[in-house]
N, C-alpha and C positions, 0 to 999 in steps of 0.2 A: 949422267944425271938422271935419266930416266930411269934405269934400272937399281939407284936407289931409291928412288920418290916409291917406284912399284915396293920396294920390300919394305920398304917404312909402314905402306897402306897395307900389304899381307900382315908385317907384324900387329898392328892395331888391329883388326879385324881378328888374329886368333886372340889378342886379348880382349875382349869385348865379349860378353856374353849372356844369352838371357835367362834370367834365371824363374822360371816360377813355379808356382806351389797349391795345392790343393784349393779349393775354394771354402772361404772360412766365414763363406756366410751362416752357418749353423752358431745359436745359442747356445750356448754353454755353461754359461758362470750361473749359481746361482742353481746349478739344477743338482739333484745328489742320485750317485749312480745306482742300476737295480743292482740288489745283491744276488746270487743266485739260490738261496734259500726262501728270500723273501722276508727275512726276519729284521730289516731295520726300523726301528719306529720312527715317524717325523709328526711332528707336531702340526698342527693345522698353518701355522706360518710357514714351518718348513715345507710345507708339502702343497704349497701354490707355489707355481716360478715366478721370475722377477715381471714379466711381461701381465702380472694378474694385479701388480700393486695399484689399487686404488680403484681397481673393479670387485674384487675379492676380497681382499685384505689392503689393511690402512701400511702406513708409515711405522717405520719404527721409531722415528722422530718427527715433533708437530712442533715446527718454527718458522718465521717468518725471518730471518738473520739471513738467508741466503739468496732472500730480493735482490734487484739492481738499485745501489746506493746504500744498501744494509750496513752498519759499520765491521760487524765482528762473526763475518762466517767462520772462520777458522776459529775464533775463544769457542764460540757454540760446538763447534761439532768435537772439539777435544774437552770441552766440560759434559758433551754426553759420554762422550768413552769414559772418562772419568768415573761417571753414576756408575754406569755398567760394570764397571773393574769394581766400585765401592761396596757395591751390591750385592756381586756376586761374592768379594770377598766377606762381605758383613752378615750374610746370610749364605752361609759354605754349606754348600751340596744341597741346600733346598730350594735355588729357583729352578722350577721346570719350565718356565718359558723365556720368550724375549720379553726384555725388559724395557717397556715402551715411556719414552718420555715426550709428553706434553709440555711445551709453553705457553705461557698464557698470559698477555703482560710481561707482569714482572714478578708470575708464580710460577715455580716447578711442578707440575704432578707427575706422580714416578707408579707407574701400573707394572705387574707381574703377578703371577703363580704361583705363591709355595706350596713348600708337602708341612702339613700337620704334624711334624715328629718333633718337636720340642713342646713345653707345659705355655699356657697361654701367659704366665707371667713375665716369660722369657720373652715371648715374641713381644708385647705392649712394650716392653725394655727394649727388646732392637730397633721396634718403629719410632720410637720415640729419640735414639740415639741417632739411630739412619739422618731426620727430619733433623735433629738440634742441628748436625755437623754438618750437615748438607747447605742447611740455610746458612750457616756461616760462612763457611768459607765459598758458597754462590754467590752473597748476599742478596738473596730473594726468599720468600717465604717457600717453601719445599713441601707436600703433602705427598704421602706413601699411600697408594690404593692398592692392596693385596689383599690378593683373592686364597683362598686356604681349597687344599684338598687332601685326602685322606693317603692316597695312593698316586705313585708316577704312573700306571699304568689310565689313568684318567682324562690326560691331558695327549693321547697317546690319539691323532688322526687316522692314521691308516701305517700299514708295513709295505716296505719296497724292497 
């Protein structure tokens, strides 16, 4: 009896084992790697890491939905991504920055960046269509604040 009890505790013991791995306390996410030319451009958002939010730079999003007791964190943060996909779709290839959404009450204000390459008729047409669709299907009143530049090279912080 004994000299199975022994191989029962040998067998356990070679299955048992520990396993571990480098230490992963270093930050990571959030951070964009050096290139070795030094040619990638980051924008002033890009180019604070995540540990600088709110000393540096603000939020990408300004809601109060994610308090304790708030009814609808989850509708908030998939009607931002919403803006952002509508935005970027609605104004193709000229946002140059993050597209920052404000709430306020029960107002949208939608801040970003474009580049200057369409006639000023056109744009009054997108922000006006942006703001109709937005406020309907948000149901809240929606205000577009776009800032206009000439050049992507503008909005261009530093290379890494």
């Amino acid at each position: 009896m004994l000299s199975s009890m022994s191989l029962v505790s040998r067998f356990a013991l070679t299955r048992r084992c520990v396993h571990t791995t480098a230490i992963a306390a270093k930050s990571q996410s959030g951070r964009y790697k050096i290139t070795p030319k030094g040619d990638r451009p980051l924008t002033y958002e890009m180019a604070n890491p995540p540990h600088q939010i709110a000393h540096r730079k603000a939020w990408n999003s300004w809601n109060t939905s994610n308090l304790e007791g708030e009814l609808r964190p989850s509708q908030t943060m998939l009607e931002d991504d919403f803006i952002r996909r509508f935005m970027a779709g609605t104004w193709h290839g000229m946002v140059l920055s993050e597209v920052i959404i404000k709430r306020q009450h029960n107002h949208v204000r939608i801040a970003t960046i474009i580049s200057r390459s369409i006639p000023a008729r056109k744009m009054y047409f997108l922000i006006g269509y942006c703001e109709e669709l937005l406020a309907y299907w948000l149901q809240c009143p929606v205000t577009l604040e776009l800032q206009t530049t000439e050049d992507k090279k503008d909005v261009i912080f530093k290379y890494i």
